[in-house]
C-alpha positions in Angstrom: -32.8 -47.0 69.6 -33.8 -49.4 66.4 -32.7 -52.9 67.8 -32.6 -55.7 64.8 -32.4 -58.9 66.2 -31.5 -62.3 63.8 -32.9 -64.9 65.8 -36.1 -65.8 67.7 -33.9 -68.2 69.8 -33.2 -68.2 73.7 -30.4 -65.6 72.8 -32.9 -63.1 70.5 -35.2 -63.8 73.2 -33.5 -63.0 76.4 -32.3 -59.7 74.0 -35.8 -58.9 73.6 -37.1 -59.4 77.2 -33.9 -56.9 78.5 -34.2 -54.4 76.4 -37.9 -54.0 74.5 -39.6 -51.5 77.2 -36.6 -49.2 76.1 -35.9 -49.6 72.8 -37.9 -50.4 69.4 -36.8 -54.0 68.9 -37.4 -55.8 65.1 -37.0 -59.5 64.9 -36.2 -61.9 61.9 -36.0 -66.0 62.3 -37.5 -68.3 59.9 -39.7 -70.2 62.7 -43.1 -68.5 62.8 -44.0 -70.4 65.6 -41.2 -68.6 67.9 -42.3 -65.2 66.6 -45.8 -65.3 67.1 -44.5 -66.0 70.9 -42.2 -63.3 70.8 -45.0 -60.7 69.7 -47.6 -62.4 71.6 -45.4 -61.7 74.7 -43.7 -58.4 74.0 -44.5 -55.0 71.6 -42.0 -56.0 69.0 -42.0 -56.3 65.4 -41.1 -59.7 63.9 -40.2 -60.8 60.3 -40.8 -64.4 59.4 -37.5 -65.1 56.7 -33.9 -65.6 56.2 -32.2 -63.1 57.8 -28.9 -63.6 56.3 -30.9 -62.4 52.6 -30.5 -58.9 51.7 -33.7 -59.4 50.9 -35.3 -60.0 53.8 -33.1 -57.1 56.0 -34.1 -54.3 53.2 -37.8 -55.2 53.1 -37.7 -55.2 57.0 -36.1 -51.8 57.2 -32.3 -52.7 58.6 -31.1 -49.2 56.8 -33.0 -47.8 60.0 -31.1 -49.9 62.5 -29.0 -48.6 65.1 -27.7 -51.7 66.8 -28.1 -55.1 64.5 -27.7 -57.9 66.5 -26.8 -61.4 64.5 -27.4 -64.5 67.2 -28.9 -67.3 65.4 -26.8 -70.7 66.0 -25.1 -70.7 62.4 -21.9 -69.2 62.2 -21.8 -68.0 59.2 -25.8 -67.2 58.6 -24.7 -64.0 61.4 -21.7 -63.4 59.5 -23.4 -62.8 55.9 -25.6 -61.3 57.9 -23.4 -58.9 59.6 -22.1 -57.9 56.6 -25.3 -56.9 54.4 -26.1 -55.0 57.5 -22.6 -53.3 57.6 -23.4 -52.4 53.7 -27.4 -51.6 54.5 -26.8 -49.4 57.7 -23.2 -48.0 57.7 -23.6 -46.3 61.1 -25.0 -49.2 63.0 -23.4 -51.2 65.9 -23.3 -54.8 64.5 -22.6 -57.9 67.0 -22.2 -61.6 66.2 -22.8 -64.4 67.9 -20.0 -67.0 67.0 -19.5 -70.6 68.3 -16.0 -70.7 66.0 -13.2 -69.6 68.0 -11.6 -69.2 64.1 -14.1 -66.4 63.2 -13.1 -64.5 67.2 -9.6 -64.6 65.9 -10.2 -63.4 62.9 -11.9 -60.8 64.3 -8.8 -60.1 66.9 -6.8 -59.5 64.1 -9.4 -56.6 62.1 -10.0 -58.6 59.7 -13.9 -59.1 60.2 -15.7 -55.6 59.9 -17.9 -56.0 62.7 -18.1 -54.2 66.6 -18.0 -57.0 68.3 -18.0 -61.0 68.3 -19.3 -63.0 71.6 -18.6 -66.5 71.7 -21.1 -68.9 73.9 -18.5 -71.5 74.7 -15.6 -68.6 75.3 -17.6 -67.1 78.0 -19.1 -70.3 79.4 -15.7 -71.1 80.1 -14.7 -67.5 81.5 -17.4 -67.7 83.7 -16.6 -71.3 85.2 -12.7 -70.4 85.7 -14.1 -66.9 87.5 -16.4 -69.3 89.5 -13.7 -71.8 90.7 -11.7 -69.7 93.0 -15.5 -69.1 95.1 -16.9 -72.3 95.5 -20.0 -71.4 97.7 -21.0 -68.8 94.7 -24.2 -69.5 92.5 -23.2 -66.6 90.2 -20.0 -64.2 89.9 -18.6 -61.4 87.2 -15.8 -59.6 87.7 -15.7 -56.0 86.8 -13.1 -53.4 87.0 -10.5 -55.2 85.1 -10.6 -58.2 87.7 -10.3 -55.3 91.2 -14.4 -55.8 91.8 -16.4 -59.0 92.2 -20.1 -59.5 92.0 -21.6 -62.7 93.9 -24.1 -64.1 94.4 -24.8 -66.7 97.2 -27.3 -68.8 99.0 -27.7 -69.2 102.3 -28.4 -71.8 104.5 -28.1 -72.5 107.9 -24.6 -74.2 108.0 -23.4 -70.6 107.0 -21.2 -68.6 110.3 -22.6 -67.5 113.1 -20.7 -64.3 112.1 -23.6 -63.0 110.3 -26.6 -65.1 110.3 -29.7 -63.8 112.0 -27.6 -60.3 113.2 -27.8 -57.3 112.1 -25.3 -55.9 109.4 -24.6 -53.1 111.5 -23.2 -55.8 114.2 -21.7 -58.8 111.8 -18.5 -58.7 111.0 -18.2 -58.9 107.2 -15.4 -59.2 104.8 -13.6 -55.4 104.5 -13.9 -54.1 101.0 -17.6 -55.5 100.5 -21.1 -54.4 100.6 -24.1 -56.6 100.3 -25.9 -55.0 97.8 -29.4 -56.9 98.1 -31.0 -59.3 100.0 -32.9 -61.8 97.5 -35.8 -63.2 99.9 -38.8 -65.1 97.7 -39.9 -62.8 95.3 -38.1 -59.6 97.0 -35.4 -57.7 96.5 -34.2 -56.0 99.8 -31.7 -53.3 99.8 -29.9 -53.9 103.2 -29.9 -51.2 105.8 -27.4 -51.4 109.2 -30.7 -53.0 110.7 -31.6 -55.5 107.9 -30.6 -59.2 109.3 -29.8 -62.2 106.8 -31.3 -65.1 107.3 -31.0 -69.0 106.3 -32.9 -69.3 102.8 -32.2 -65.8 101.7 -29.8 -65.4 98.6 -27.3 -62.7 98.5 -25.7 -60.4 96.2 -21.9 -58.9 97.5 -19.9 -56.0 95.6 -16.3 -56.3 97.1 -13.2 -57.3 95.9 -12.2 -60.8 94.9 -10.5 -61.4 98.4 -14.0 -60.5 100.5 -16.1 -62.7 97.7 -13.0 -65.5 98.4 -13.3 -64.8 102.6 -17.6 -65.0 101.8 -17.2 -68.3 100.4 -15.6 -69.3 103.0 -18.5 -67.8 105.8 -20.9 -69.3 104.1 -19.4 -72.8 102.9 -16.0 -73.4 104.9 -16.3 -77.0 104.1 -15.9 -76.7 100.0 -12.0 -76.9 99.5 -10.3 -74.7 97.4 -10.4 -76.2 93.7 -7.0 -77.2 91.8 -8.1 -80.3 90.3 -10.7 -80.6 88.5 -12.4 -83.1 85.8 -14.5 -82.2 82.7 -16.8 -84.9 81.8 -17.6 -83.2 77.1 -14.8 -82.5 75.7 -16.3 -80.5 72.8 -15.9 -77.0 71.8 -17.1 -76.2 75.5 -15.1 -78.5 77.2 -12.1 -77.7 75.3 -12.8 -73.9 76.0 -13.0 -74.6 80.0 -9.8 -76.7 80.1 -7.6 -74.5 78.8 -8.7 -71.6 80.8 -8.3 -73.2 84.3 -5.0 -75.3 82.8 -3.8 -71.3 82.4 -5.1 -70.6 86.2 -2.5 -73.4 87.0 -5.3 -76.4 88.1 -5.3 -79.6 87.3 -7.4 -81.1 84.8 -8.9 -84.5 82.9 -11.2 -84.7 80.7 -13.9 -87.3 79.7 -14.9 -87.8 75.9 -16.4 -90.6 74.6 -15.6 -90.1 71.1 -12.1 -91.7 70.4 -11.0 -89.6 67.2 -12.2 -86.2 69.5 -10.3 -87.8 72.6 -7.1 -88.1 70.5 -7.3 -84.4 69.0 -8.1 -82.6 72.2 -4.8 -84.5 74.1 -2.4 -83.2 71.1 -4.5 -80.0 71.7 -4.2 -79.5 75.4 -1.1 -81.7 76.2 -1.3 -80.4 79.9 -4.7 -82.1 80.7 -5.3 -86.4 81.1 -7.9 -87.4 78.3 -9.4 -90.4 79.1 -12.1 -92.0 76.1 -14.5 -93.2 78.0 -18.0 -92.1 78.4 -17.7 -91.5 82.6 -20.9 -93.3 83.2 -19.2 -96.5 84.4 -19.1 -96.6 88.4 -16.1 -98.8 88.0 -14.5 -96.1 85.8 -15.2 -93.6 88.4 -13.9 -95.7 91.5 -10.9 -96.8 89.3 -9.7 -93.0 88.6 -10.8 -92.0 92.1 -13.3 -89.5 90.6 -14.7 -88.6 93.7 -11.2 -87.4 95.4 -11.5 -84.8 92.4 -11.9 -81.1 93.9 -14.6 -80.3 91.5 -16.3 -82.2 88.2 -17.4 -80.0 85.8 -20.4 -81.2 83.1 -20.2 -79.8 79.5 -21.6 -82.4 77.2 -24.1 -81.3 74.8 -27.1 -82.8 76.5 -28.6 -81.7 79.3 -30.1 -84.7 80.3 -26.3 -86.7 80.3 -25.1 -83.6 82.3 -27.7 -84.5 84.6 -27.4 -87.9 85.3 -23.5 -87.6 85.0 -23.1 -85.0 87.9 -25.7 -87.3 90.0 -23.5 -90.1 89.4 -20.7 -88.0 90.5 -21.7 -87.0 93.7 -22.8 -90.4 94.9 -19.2 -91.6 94.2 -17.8 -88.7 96.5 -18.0 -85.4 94.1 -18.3 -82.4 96.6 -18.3 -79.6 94.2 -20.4 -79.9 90.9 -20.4 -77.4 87.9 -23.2 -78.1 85.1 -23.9 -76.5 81.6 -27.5 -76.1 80.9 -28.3 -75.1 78.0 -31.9 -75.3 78.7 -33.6 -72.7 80.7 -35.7 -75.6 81.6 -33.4 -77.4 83.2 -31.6 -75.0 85.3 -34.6 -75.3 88.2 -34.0 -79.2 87.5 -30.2 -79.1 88.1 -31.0 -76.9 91.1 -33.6 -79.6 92.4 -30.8 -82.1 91.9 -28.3 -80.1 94.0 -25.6 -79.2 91.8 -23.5 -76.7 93.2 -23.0 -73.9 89.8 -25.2 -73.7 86.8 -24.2 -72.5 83.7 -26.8 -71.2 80.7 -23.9 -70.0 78.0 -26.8 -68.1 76.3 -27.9 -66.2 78.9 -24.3 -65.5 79.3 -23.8 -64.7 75.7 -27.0 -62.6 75.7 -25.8 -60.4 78.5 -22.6 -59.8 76.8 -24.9 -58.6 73.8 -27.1 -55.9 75.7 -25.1 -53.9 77.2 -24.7 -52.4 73.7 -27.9 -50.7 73.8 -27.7 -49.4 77.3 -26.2 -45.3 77.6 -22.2 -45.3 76.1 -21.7 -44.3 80.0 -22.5 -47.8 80.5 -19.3 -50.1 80.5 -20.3 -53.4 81.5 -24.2 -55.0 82.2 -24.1 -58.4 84.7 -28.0 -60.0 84.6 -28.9 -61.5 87.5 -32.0 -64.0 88.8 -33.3 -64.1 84.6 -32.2 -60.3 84.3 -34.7 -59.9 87.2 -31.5 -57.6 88.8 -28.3 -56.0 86.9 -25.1 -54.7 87.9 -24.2 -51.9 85.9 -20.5 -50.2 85.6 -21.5 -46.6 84.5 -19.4 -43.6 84.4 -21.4 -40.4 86.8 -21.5 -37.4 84.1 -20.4 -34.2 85.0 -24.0 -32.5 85.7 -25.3 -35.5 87.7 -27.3 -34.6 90.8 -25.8 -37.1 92.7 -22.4 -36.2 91.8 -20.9 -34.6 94.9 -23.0 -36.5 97.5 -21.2 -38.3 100.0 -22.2 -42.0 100.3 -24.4 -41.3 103.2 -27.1 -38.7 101.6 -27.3 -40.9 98.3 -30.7 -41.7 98.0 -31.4 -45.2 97.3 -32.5 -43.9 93.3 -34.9 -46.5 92.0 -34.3 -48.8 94.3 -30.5 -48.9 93.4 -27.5 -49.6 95.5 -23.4 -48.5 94.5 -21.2 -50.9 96.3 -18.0 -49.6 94.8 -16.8 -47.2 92.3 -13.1 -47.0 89.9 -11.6 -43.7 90.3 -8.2 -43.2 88.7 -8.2 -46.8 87.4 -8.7 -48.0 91.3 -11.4 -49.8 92.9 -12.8 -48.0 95.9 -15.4 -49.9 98.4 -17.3 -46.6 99.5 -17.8 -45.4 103.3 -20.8 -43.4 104.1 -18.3 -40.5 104.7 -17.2 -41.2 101.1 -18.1 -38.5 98.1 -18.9 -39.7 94.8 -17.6 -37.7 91.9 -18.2 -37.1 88.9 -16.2 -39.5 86.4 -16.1 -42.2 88.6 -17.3 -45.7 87.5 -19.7 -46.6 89.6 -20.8 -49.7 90.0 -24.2 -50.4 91.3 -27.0 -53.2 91.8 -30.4 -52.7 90.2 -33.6 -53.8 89.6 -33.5 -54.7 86.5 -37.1 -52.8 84.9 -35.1 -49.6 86.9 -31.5 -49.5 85.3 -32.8 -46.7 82.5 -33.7 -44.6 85.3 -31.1 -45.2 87.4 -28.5 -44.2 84.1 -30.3 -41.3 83.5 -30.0 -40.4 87.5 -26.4 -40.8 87.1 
């Protein structure tokens, strides 16, 4: 597939690093600097120019493309370039990147001729409100229309005795769940009946959202379920966040230091407490009992504020903290410090992006550890070799693991008795560097 990526940025660049081994990948950005690292680090082409001049896209060879992917950080630089691209290369797949929830409804409503429109702040706050309801989880997607849950958790040695240090054959786990790897240092395990999980491992489960909620609770019992929380930003992020978990029915304030945004975002949300403050003051904190909050969630634009924010928080009582990074850098930082969930919303909008290059099988992509993993959703063709196996006799193809498949629009967590079919949807954990193989194999 031609790949034509606008924007050497940490979205292009996450795009790049997933799918260049497959895929002949052209990138355009004005910063030379960030494509000299690009091609120094991958075998990619890269364009140094505007890539929302027709210009620039003809001379690179856009009538070629087959997906064109428009992810710089202006708006409406990825929409004029979307639509010379649309002009250029009439067959193409073209997906913008959009931090205007004006342009996604426009879009909604047909009017913007493009594929597809991912918004960073949109699915930073889909994946918090997912997050919420499993409070031990470092990372979580939902698949299958909302009937299958990916998590991932850490383990230490405060998690039950029902599992730690036995073997899976002999724990009792949460019905309807497989673990579907075993994440110890720089391995992946794929968990046999005899495989034991141990304190400092982290895991990955396949079940349903009941087993990820009965995980949670194995491995952290003490983290309260969340139905207040408080939102220290409240920009186009925190705005986004609110109002998804104000629809799930929780509780929230929010924290925004800037008076005139303070009074728009309480006409906009009238369910939510705004208070204009910047939620650095202790006194502030003891005076709005912060710390009896069930969770405090950190989406100003800085990381560094996030930071020291979400420490401040948990010395005042905080249990349960949730941080956007929007440097990579600082997710191992925010890790150090001991928050609880880390968001990076361009790593989440990248992985909404890929999955547009992968087989048409493939429904839905989840990255996992830097896209070191995935968790595909693909449809098993007709003249599959594995289609008719049972469970049992699958071999473990590329180091790939199904831990439930949709058949009939229903999620099935598979026994080793268990046939898989073709036309089910399976879906499967992955090492990442493997998933082309493991669509073909399917």
């Amino acid at each position: 597939m031609r790949i034509f990526v606008i924007g050497a940025g940490q979205v292009g660049s996450t795009i790049v690093a997933a799918l260049h081994e497959e895929h002949a990948i052209t990138i355009i950005d004005l910063d030379q600097i960030k494509l000299d690292a690009l091609s120094y680090q991958y075998d990619v082409v890269t364009v140094a120019g505007n890539g929302a001049s027709r210009r620039v896209l003809e001379e690179a060879g856009v009538a070629e493309a087959d997906l064109f992917v428009a992810c710089t950080s202006r708006d409406e630089a990825n929409i004029i370039s979307a639509m010379f691209s649309r002009k250029l290369a009439p067959r193409a797949k073209i997906i913008v990147r959009t931090s205007n929830a004006e342009y996604l409804e426009i879009w909604h409503e047909q009017q913007l001729d493009v594929d597809f429109i991912v918004s960073s702040e949109q699915e930073t706050a889909i994946a918090i409100s997912r997050a919420i309801g499993v409070p031990a989880a470092r990372q979580t997607d939902i698949f299958a229309d909302g009937q299958v849950q990916i998590v991932e958790f850490d383990i230490d040695d405060k998690a039950s005795g029902s599992f730690l240090g036995r073997r899976l054959r002999d724990a009792r786990l949460p019905a309807d769940s497989k673990v579907a790897s075993i994440i110890r240092g720089d391995r992946a395990i794929l968990p046999r009946g005899d495989e034991m999980i141990t304190a400092g491992d982290r895991i990955v489960v396949i079940g349903s959202p009941q087993a990820a909620s009965e995980w949670s609770r194995l491995i952290a019992g003490d983290i309260a379920a969340v139905n207040d929380v408080v939102i220290f930003g409240a920009g186009r992020t925190g705005a986004a966040i609110a109002y998804r978990l104000l629809q799930q029915g929780i509780a929230v304030s929010l924290v925004e230091p800037d008076a005139a945004r303070a009074r728009d975002i309480a006409l906009e949300l009238p369910g939510a407490r705004v208070f204009c403050t910047t939620g650095l003051d202790p006194d502030f904190l003891e005076r709005e009992r912060i710390g009896s909050t069930h969770a405090a969630i950190f989406a100003m634009r800085d990381d560094a504020k996030n930071l020291y924010a979400a420490t401040l928080a948990r010395v005042h009582g905080v249990r349960y903290t949730i941080a956007v990074a929007h440097e990579l850098i600082s997710i191992q930082v925010f890790e150090n410090a001991g928050i609880n969930l880390i968001i990076n919303p361009r790593s989440l909008t990248a992985e909404e992006i890929v999955r547009f290059a992968y087989d048409p099988r493939t429904t839905q992509v989840s990255m996992l550890e830097g896209n070191r993993y995935e968790v595909l959703d693909i449809i098993v063709r007709s003249e599959s070799p594995l289609a008719g196996l049972s469970f049992r006799d699958l071999p473990l193809t590329n180091g790939a693991l199904i831990g439930a498949v949709v058949r009939n629009g229903i999620a099935v967590f598979p026994h080793g008795n268990d046939v898989l079919l073709a036309g089910d949807r399976a879906i499967l954990f992955t090492e990442a560097d493997r998933a082309a193989a493991v669509e073909r194999a399917l």
